[in-house]
C-alpha positions as CSV (number, residue, x, y, z in Angstrom):
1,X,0.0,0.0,0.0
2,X,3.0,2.4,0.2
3,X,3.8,2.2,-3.5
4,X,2.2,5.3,-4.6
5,X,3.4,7.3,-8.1
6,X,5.6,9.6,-5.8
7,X,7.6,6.4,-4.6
8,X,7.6,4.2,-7.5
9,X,9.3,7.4,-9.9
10,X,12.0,8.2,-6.7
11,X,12.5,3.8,-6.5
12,X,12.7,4.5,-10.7
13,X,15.3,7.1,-10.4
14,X,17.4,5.4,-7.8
15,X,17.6,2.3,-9.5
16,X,18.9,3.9,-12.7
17,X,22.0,5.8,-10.9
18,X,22.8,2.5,-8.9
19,X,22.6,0.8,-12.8
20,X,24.5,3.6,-14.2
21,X,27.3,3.8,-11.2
22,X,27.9,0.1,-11.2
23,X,28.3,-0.1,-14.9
24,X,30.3,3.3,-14.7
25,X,32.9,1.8,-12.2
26,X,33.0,-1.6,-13.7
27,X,34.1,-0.5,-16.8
28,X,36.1,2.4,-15.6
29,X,34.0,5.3,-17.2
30,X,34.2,8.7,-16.3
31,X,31.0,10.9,-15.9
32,X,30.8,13.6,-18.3
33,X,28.3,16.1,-19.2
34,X,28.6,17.3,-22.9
35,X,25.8,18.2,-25.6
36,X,26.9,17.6,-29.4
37,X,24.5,19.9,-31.1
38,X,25.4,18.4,-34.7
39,X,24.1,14.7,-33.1
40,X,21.2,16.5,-31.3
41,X,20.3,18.2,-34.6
42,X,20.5,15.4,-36.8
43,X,18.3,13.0,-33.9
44,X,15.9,15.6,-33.8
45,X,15.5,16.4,-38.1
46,X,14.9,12.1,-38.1
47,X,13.1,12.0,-34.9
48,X,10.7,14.6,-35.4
49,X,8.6,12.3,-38.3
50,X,9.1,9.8,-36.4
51,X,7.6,11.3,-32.9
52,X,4.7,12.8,-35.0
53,X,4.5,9.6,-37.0
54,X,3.8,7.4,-32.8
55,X,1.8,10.8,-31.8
56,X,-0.7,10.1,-34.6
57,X,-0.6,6.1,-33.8
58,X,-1.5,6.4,-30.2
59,X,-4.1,8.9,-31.0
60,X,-6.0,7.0,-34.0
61,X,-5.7,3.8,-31.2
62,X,-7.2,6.2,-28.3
63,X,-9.8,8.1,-29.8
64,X,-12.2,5.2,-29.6
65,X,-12.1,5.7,-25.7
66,X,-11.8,9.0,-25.3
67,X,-15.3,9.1,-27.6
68,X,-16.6,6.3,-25.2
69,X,-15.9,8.1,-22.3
70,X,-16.9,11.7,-23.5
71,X,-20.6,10.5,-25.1
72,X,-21.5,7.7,-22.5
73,X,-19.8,7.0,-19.0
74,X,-16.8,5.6,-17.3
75,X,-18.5,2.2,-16.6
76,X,-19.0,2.1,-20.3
77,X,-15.4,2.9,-20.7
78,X,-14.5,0.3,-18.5
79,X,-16.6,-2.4,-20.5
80,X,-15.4,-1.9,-23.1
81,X,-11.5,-1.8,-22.4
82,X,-12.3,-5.1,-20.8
83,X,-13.5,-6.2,-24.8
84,X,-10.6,-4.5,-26.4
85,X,-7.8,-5.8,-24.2
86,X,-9.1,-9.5,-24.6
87,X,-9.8,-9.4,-28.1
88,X,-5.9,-7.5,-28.7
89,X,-4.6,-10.9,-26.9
90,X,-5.3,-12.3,-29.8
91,X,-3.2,-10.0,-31.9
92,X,-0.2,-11.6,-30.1
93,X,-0.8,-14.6,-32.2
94,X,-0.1,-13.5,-35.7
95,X,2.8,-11.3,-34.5
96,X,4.4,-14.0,-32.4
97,X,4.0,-16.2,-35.8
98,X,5.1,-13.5,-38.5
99,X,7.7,-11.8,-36.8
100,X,11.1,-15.3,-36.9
101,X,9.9,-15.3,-40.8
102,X,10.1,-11.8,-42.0
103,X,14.0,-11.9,-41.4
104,X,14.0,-14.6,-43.5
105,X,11.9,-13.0,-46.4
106,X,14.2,-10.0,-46.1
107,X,16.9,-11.9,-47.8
108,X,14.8,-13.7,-50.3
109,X,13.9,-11.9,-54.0
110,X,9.8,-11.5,-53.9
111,X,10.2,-13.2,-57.0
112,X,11.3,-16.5,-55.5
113,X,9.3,-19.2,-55.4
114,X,10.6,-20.0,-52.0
115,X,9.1,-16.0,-50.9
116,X,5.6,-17.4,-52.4
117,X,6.0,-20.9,-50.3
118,X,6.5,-19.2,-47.2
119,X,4.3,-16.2,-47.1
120,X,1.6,-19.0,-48.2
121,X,2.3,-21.4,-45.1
122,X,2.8,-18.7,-42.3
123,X,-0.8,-17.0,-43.6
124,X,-2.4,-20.5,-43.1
125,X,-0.8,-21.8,-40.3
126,X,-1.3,-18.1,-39.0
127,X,-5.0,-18.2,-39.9
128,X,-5.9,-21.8,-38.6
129,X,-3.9,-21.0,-35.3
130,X,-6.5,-17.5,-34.9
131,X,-9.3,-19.4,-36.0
132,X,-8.7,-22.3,-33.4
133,X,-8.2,-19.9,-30.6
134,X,-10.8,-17.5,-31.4
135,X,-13.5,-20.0,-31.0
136,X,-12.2,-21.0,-27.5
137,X,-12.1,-17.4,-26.8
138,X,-15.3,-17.0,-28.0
139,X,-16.7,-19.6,-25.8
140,X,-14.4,-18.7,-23.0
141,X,-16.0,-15.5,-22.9
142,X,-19.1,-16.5,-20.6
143,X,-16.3,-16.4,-17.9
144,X,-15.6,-13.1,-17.9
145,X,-18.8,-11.8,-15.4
146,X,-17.6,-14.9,-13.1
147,X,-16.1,-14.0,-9.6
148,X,-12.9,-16.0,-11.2
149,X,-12.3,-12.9,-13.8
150,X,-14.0,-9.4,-13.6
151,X,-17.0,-9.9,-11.5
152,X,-21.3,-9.5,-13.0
153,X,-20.5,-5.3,-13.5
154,X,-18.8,-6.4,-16.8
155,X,-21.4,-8.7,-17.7
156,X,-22.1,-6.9,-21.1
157,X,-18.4,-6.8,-22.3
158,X,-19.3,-10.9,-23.0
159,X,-20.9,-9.8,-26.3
160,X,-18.3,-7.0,-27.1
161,X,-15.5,-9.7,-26.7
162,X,-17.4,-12.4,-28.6
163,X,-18.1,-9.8,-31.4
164,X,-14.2,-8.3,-31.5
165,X,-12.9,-11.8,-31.6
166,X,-14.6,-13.0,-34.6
167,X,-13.4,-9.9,-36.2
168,X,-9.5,-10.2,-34.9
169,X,-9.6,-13.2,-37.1
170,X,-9.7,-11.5,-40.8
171,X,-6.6,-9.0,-39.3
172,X,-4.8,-12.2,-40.1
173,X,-4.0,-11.4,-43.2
174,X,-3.4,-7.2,-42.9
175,X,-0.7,-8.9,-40.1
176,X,1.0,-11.0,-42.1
177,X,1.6,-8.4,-45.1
């Protein structure tokens, strides 16, 4: 009950000079403050797109809430953020499927029968996997107003869920592009 925001960003802080002064000593590495304003200039003219680029990202990902909570209420909100955050488990699965083969197809020619092969297979495999887990997720569902998960006040994020997962299923293909 002590761990407030206060203590937890002083615990955060500490822990990153203790990091920084072990390393520092270990490797024999003297503490200096300098700016190079050519490196700061050049991080910033790159950054900048970039910064807007994961501004514009978070925002498009947010808005749905921020709409939820402005026009309804806060027990809405919290209904549906349930539905959202089960339903983006699933996304895990084509990620965690896509991500070991897209080094490979890197280094392959798009022309390459071998590029076609393997794009193919990962989309199915990738597909069948989302389509077998979706369903148990569908079904699984019914658990959520249970005293095991969230309790009967998010009752109505069963149908949310239900509807969000058989959706998540077509993003198979968008996540494997």
């Amino acid at each position: 009950g002590d761990l407030d925001t206060t203590n937890y960003i002083i615990f955060f802080a500490l822990n990153s000079i203790l990091v920084y002064i072990l390393l520092a000593s270990g490797l024999g590495i003297p503490f200096k403050i300098r700016f190079d304003i050519t490196l700061l200039t050049d991080q910033f003219k790159y950054g900048i797109i970039v910064y807007f680029g994961v501004l514009f990202l978070y925002f498009s990902f947010r808005i749905d809430q921020w709409m939820i909570k402005h026009y309804l209420s806060n027990a809405d909100l919290g209904i549906y953020a349930i539905g959202v955050t089960i339903s983006e488990l699933m996304l895990i699965i084509p990620t965690s499927f896509v991500n070991p083969f897209r080094a490979r197809l890197y280094n392959i020619s798009s022309d390459n029968d071998e590029y076609k092969d393997i794009t193919v297979k990962t989309i199915k495999f990738t597909f069948y996997a989302v389509v077998l887990i979706s369903v148990i997720v569908f079904f699984a569902a019914e658990l959520i107003p249970s005293d095991f998960l969230y309790g009967n006040k998010y009752a109505p994020s069963v149908m949310l869920v239900q509807i969000m997962v058989a959706g998540i299923i077509f993003t198979v293909f968008g996540t494997n592009g």
